[in-house]
N, C-alpha and C positions, 0 to 999 in steps of 0.2 A: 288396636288388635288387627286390622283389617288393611298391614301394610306389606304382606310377603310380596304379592304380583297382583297384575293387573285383575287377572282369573279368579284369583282368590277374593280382592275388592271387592269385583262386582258383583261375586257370590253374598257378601255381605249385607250387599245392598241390599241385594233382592229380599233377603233372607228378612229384614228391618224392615222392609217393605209390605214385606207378606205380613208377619207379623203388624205391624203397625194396620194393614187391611183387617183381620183376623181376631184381633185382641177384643176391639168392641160387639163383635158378632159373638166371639165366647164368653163375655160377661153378661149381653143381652140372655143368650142361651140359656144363662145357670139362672 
């Protein structure tokens, strides 16, 4: 998904990243 431009990648990155920080803190939460 994550192949248009470089801008776009790294948007992705980040985006998996957050999420992948974020997931266990909002399962902890609930």
């Amino acid at each position: 998904a994550c192949k248009w431009s470089p801008e776009l990648a790294a948007a992705c990155e980040i985006w998996k990243a957050i999420k992948f920080e974020f997931e266990p803190v909002d399962k902890l939460d609930k």
